[in-house]
Each structure stands twice: as structure tokens, then as C-alpha cells.
C-alpha positions in Angstrom: 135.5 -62.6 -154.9 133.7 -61.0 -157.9 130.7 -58.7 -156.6 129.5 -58.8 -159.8 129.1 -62.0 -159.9 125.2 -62.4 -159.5 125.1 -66.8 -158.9 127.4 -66.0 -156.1 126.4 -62.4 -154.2 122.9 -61.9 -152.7 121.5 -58.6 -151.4 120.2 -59.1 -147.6 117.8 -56.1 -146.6 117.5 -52.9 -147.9 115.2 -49.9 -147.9 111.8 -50.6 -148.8 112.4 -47.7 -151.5 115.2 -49.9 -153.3 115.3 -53.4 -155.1 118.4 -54.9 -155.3 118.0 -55.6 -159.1 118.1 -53.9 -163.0 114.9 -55.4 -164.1 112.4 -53.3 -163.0 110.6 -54.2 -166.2 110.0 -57.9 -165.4 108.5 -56.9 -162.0 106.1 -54.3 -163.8 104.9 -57.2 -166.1 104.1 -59.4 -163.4 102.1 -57.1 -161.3 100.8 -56.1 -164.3 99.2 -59.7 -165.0 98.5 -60.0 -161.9 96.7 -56.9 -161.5 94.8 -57.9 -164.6 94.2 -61.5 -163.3 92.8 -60.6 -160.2 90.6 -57.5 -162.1 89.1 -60.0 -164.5 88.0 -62.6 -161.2 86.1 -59.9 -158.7 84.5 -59.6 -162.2 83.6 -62.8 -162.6 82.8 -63.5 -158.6 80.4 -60.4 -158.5 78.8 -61.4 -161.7 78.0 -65.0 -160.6 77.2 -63.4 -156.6 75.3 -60.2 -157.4 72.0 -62.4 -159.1 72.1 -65.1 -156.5 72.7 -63.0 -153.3 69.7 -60.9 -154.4 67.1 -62.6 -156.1 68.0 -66.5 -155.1 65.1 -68.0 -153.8 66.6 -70.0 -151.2 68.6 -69.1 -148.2 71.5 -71.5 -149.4 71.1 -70.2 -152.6 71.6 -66.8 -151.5 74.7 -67.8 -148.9 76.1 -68.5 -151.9 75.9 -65.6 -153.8 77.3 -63.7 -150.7 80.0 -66.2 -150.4 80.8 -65.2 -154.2 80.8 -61.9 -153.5 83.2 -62.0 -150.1 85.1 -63.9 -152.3 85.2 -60.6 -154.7 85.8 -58.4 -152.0 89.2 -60.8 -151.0 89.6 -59.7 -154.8 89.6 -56.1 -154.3 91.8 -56.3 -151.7 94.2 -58.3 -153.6 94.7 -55.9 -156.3 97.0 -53.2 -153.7 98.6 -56.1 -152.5 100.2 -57.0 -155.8 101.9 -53.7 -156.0 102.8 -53.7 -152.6 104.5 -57.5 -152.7 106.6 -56.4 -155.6 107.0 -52.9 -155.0 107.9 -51.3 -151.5 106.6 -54.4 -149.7 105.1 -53.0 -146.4 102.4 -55.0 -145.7 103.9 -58.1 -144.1 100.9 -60.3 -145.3 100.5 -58.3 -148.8 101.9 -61.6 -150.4 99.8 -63.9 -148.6 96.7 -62.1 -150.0 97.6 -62.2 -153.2 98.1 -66.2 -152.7 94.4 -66.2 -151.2 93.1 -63.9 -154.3 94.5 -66.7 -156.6 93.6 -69.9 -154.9 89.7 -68.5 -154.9 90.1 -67.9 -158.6 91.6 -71.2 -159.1 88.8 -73.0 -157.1 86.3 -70.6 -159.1 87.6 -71.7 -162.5 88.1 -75.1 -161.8 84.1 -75.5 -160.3 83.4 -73.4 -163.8 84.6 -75.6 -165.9 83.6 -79.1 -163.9 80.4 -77.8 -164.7 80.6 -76.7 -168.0 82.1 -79.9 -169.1 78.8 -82.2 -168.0 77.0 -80.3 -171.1 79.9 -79.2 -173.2 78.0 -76.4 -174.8 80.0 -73.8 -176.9 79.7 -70.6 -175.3 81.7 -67.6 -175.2 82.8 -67.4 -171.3 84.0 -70.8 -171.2 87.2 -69.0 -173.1 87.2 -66.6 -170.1 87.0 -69.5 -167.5 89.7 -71.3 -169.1 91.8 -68.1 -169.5 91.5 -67.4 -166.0 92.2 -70.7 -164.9 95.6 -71.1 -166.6 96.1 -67.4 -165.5 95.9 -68.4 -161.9 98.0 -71.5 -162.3 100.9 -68.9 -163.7 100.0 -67.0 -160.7 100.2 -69.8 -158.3 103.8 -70.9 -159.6 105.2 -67.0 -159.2 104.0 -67.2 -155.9 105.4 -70.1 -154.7 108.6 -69.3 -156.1 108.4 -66.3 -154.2 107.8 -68.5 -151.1 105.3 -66.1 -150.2 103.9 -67.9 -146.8 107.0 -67.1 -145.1 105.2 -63.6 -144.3 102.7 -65.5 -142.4 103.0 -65.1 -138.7 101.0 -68.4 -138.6 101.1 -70.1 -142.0 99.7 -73.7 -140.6 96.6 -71.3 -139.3 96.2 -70.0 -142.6 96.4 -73.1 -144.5 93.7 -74.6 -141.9 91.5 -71.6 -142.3 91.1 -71.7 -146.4 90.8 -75.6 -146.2 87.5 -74.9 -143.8 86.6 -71.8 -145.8 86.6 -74.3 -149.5 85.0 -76.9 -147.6 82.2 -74.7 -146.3 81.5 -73.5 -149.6 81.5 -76.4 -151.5 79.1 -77.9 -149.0 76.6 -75.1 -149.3 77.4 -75.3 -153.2 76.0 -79.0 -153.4 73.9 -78.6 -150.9 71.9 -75.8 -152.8 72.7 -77.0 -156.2 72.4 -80.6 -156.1 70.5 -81.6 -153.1 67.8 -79.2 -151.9 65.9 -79.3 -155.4 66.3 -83.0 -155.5 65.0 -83.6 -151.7 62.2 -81.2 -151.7 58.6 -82.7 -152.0 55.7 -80.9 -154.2 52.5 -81.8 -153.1 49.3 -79.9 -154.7 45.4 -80.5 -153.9 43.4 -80.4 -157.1 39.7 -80.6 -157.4 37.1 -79.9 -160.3 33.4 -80.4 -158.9 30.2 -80.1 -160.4 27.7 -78.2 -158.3 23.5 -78.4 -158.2 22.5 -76.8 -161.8 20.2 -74.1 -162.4 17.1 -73.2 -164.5 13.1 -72.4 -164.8 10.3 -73.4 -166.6 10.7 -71.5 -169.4 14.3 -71.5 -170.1 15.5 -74.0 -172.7 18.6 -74.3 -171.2 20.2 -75.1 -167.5 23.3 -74.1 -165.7 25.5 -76.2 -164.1 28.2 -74.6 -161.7 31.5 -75.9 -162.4 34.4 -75.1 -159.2 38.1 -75.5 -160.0 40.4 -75.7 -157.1 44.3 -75.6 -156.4 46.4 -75.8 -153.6 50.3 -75.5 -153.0 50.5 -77.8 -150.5 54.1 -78.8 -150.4 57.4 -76.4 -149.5 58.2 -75.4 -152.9 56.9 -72.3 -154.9 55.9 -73.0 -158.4 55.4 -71.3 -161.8 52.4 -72.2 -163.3 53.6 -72.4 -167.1 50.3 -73.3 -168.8 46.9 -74.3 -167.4 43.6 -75.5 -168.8 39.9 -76.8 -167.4 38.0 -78.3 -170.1 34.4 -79.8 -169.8 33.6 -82.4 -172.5 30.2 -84.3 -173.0 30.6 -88.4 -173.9 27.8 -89.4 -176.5 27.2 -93.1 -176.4 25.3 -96.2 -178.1 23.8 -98.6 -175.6 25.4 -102.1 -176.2 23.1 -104.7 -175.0 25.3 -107.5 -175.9 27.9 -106.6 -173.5 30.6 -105.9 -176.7 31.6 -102.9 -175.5 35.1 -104.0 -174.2 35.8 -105.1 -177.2 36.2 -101.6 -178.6 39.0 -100.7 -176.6 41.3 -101.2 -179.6 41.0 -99.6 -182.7 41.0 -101.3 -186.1 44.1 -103.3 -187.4 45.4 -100.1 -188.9 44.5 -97.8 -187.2 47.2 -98.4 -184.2 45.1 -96.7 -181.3 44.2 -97.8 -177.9 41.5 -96.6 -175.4 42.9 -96.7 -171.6 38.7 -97.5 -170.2 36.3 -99.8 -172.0 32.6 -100.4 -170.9 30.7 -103.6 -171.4 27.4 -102.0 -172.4 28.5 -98.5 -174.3 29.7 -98.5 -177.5 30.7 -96.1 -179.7 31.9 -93.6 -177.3 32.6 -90.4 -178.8 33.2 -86.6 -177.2 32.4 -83.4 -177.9 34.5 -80.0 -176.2 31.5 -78.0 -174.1 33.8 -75.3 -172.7 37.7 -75.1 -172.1 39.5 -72.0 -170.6 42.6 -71.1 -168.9 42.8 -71.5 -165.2 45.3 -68.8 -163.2 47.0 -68.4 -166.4 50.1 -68.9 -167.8 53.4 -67.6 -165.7 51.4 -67.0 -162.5 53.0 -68.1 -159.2 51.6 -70.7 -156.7 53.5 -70.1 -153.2 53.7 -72.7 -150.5 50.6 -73.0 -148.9 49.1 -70.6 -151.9 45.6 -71.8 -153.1 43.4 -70.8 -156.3 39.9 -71.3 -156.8 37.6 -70.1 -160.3 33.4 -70.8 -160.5 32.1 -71.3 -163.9 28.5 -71.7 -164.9 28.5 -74.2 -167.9 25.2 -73.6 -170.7 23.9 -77.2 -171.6 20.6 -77.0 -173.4 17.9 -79.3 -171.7 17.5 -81.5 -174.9 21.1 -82.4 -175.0 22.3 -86.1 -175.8 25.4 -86.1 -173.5 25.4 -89.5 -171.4 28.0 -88.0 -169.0 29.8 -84.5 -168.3 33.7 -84.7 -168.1 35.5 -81.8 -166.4 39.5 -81.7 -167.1 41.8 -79.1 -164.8 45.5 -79.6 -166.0 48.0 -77.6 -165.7 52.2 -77.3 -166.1 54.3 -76.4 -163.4 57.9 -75.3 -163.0 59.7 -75.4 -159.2 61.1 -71.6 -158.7 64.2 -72.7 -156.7 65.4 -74.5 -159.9 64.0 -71.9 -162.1 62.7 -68.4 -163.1 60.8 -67.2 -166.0 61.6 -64.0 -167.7 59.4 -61.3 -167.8 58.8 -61.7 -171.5 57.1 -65.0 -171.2 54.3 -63.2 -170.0 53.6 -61.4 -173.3 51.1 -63.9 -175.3 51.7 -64.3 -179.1 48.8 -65.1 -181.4 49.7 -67.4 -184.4 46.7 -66.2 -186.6 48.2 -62.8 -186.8 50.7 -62.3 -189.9 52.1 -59.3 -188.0 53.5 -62.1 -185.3 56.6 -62.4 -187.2 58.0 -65.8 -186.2 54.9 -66.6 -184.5 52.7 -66.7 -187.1 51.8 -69.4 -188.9 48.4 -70.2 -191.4 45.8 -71.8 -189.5 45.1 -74.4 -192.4 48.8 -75.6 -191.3 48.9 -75.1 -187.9 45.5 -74.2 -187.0 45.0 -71.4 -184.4 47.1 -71.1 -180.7 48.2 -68.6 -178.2 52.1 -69.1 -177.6 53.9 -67.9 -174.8 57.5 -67.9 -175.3 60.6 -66.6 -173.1 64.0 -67.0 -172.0 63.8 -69.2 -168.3 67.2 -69.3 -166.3 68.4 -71.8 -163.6 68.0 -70.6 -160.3 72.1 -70.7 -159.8 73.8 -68.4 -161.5 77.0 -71.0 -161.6 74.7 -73.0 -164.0 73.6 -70.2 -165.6 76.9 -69.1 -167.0 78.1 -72.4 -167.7 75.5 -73.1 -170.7 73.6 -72.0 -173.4 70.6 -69.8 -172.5 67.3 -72.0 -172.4 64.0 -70.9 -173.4 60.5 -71.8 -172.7 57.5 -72.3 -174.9 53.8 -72.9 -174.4 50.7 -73.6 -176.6 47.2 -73.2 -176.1 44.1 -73.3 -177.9 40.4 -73.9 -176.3 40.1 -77.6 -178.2 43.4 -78.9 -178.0 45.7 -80.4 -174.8 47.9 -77.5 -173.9 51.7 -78.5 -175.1 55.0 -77.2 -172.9 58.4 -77.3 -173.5 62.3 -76.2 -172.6 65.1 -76.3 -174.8 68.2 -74.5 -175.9 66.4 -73.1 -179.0 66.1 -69.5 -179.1 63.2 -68.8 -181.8 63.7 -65.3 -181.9 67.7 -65.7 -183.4 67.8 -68.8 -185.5 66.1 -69.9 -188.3 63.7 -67.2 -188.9 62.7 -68.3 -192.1 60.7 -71.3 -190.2 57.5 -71.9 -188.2 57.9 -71.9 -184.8 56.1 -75.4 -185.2 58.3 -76.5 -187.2 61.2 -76.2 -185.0 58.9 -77.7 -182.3 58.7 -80.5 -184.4 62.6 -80.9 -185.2 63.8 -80.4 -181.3 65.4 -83.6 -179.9 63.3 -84.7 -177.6 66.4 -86.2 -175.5 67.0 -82.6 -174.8 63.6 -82.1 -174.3 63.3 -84.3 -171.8 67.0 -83.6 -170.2 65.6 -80.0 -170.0 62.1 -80.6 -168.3 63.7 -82.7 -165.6 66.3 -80.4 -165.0 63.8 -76.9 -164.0 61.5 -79.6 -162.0 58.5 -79.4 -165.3 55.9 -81.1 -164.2 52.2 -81.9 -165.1 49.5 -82.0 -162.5 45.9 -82.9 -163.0 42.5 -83.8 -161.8 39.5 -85.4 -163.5 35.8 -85.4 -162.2 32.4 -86.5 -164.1 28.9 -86.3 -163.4 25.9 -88.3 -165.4 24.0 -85.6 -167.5 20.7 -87.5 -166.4 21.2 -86.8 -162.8 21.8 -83.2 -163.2 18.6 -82.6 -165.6 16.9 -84.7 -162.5 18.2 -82.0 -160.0 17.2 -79.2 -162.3 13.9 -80.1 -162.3 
């Protein structure tokens, strides 16, 4: 019999100071890879665990995160198994946690790029994700070559307790992701009232109290993005033929369309009296969180308003879908030159306040599966305040054009796609008062 013969002799024990073999160097390789395999996905678990086990807003959201970061831990502990399994191999089970370490990057990778291919957005880590992924199916073949469940003491046990273990996670994974932000109600109570007005004998002018009131009366903390209350006076023709309905509809040309129409008013026009911000942009309203602000309005007792119209408006943005970087809360002024990007001529644009930063899902799994997304707001005392998200990052691309240009040029698919997505949301109340009544009061 030929000893030499390798196809026909097999070495049966040994020291665990002695391999039975003269390639030393292919077993260096692989642990090797392996060791950077397993290096590259405690990376990537604490990465994706370390924002959402800390600053999730949820308590599924944040089980995740922890669950990511166990799963980095299993990692760590990986790494000296490697060199045990194909080295000295004294841990009975170092195999089996190498096999563990794999399978979580496998499940990892595969979630990654599931998500990553619903948007399809080139970005830089998906290269990392798919590396990893074909990394860990290597990994997974070497492994079972190696038959490396046969160091189990109970290998059915095992298999059961990593079936429950996925299962768990992707049940808290679709339960935060997918379900809680879709389930959970908003509810807000909004009122803008006019109180008794003010004034003397010898004032030519009267006051009229104006209260704005909000309150977060549903489960789910909100960013307010922008806000506005704006009182507006309606001037108006009496109509005594009753034509008045008929103006509802502009001219052939003209292509407008008035949602109210009065039989006896015609001509109904409005002028701006006062407009403000409310809380102010980025502020928070918790659960159960309410806001009041008391203005006094100045309407001179000669005044021709027929009615007074008090608008409180405002955008809001769910926090357990979203959160709003700190720079958001920095306003830029598009009169200013010095704005940079920002700035634009007034005779073009006219004159706003922007707010503009970076907002990121509230999962960091969605986070690092597309572009970043960026939020921008508009506001000026005589104009509807204007929101919006999208992938555009103004401070990067383009810088040779207006902010409002770009505004103009976004696909409002996207637009849409995006608002839906972080929960963006208007919410509003209306309230008027006859302008005869109050001067009646005043007296």
C-alpha cells in the first residue's frame, strides 16, 4: 500500500499542535478571508445598531438596533473562532460559531439588498453589501464542506434556535418598519378664534385679539416643518340681483375656479392684514403636546373689510418615520447675495426665508440603503408656505442654479413618493368673523 498515496491514506487524530497536511498556506488564506469577512460585518451590524438602539424613537425600533448589535457581538466572537477552527481547534463549537457569524451576515446582506433594490439608487455601500454577501456565500460553502455541525453536541437544537432567533427579528423588523408607522393614527386639535376687540373714544383704530391653538392629540410625535396664521380682510360688492354664483368661474381664458360662491357678493377680493409663523419651523409637538400664541390684530375703524379671515396652517412630519437634522434649523434669507445658493433677486423670485437640511428615516436599515434625502421649506408673510422632500442635495449639485429653479425641475413623482414616505402632512384650521359685528362690540 503506498503511504504516500494521499486519495487513499487519511490521518485520524493527532495533536492539536499538528495538521496532517503541507499547505499551511491555503489554511492561512482562508482564515485570512474569513477573518476579514467577519471584520467587515460587526462593522456593518454596529453601524446600522448603534443609531437605532440609541436614538430610535420607538421601542421596536430600538430592539432592533440592539438585535443588530448582539448580532455584532456574535461577530466579535467569531473572529477567534476562525483561527481556532483551522488552527489548534480547541473549542469544540469554534466551527459552529463561525457558521452562526456567517449565516447573520448572509441574512444581513440579503435584507440589505431586498431593500435597496425597491429604489435602486446608486450608492456607494451597495458595493459593500453585495461584496459581503458573496463573501458569506464562499464562507458558507467552506463551512459546509468542513461539515462543521458535527461539533455540535445538539445540532437539531441549534438549527431550531437560529430559525426562532431569524424569525424573531424579522418580525420586529416589519413590525417597526412596515407596520407601526402605517397603523398609527395622528390626530391634532386646531383652532383659530377671534376674541371681543378693543378700543376708546379717541383711538382711530381697534384691536381684535386673535388665539391660535394646537394640540397633539394622537400617539405619534411630530416635527413641525413649517407653520403660518394669516388674517386676511374680504372686500365685496353687494349683488342685488342674486349673480353672485355666477362668478365662481373665471373668464374663458383665464382657467380659474373659486371653491365658494355667494348669491348676493360679487367681486370678492382679499387683502393680507397680518401673517406670522406659528411655533416655528423644526419645533416638536409630542403626544399629548399642545401650543397656544395671542395676537392683537390693528384694523383702523374706517376699514372696508366685509369679513375677517384667520388661516393657521402648518406642515408636519411623523418622528418615528423621520428626523430632521440639526441644520434645518438654521434659516436662510434669499434677499441676501451672501446666501450663496440661497440667494436669488427678488424681481425673480421675490423675497423668502428657506429652511433647508438633510432629514433621515427613522431606521437606519433604510437609511443606508438609499440616497440621503433632504428637506426644504419656504416662507414669506404674503405667500402659502411651500414644503418639500427629495433626493436633491442643494448644497452639492448644480451650484450654478437657483434653489428655485431646482424646486421647479424636481419630479414631482419623487416628490410625492418622498412626502408619503416620512408621514408629510398638512394640517389646518379656518375661522372668520363679520368685521361689522366686531366694530359693533367695540363700541
Amino acid at each position: 500500500m503506498d503511504l504516500d498515496d494521499r486519495s487513499r491514506v487519511h490521518w485520524r487524530g493527532g495533536g492539536s499542535d499538528f495538521w496532517p497536511d503541507d499547505r499551511g498556506w491555503r489554511r492561512r488564506l482562508v482564515i485570512a478571508l474569513m477573518l476579514v469577512g467577519l471584520l467587515a460585518s460587526l462593522g456593518l451590524h454596529v453601524a446600522i445598531g448603534w443609531a437605532d438602539a440609541l436614538g430610535a424613537l420607538t421601542f421596536a425600533q430600538r430592539l432592533v438596533g440592539v438585535l443588530f448589535l448582539l448580532a455584532g457581538v456574535v461577530e466579535g466572537i467569531a473572529l477567534p473562532a476562525v483561527v481556532d477552527h483551522w488552527g489548534r481547534r480547541q473549542v469544540r463549537l469554534s466551527g459552529a460559531l463561525v457558521l452562526l457569524g456567517v449565516l447573520m451576515t448572509l441574512a444581513t446582506t440579503s435584507l440589505l439588498l431586498f431593500l435597496w433594490l425597491q429604489e435602486r439608487e446608486y450608492i456607494a455601500t451597495v458595493l459593500i453589501f453585495l461584496g459581503l454577501w458573496l463573501w458569506s456565500l464562499w464562507a458558507l460553502h467552506a463551512l459546509i464542506r468542513d461539515k462543521v455541525w458535527r461539533g455540535i453536541p445538539h445540532p437539531r437544537k441549534f438549527a431550531l434556535g437560529v430559525t426562532v432567533t431569524a424569525l424573531m427579528t424579522a418580525v420586529s423588523l416589519g413590525y417597526s418598519i412596515l407596520y407601526q408607522p402605517i397603523a398609527a393614527p395622528m390626530h391634532f386639535v386646531l383652532r383659530a378664534e377671534f376674541g371681543t376687540p378693543r378700543t376708546d373714544s379717541g383711538s382711530p383704530y381697534v384691536h381684535v385679539p386673535l388665539v391660535l391653538y394646537a394640540k397633539n392629540d394622537g400617539g405619534i410625535p411630530v416635527y413641525i416643518v413649517i407653520d403660518d396664521y394669516t388674517v386676511t380682510g374680504s372686500l365685496a360688492k353687494f349683488s342685488g340681483s342674486g349673480d353672485g354664483l355666477k362668478e365662481w368661474k373665471g373668464d374663458q381664458e383665464g382657467g380659474w375656479w373659486n371653491p365658494e360662491a355667494e348669491a348676493y357678493r360679487s367681486d370678492v377680493t382679499y387683502e393680507v392684514v397680518a401673517s406670522g409663523q406659528f411655533q416655528g419651523p423644526g419645533s416638536t409637538l409630542d403626544a399629548g403636546e399642545e401650543f397656544k400664541m395671542e395676537k392683537v390684530i390693528t384694523l383702523p375703524k374706517s376699514t372696508k373689510y366685509e369679513t375677517l379671515n384667520a388661516d393657521l396652517q402648518f406642515a408636519i412630519l411623523r418622528q418615528d418615520r423621520g428626523k430632521i437634522d440639526d441644520e434645518f434649523y438654521n434659516p436662510k434669507l434669499s434677499w441676501i447675495e451672501s446666501e450663496g445658493r440661497y440667494y436669488c433677486p427678488p424681481d425673480e423670485c421675490g423675497e423668502h426665508v428657506i429652511y433647508h437640511g438633510r432629514v433621515r428615516y427613522n431606521t437606519n436599515l433604510i437609511n443606508v440603503t438609499r440616497k440621503p434625502r433632504y428637506v426644504a421649506a419656504f416662507w414669506a408673510p404674503e405667500e402659502s408656505p411651500d414644503v418639500f422632500i427629495s433626493s436633491f442635495n442643494f448644497k452639492k449639485e448644480k451650484k450654478n442654479q437657483s434653489i428655485y429653479g431646482i424646486y421647479q425641475s424636481l419630479d414631482a413623482g419623487e416628490v410625492s413618493r418622498e412626502a408619503e414616505r416620512y408621514g408629510l402632512v398638512w394640517a389646518s384650521v379656518n375661522s372668520e368673523v363679520s368685521v361689522k359685528g366686531l366694530l359693533k362690540q367695540a363700541r
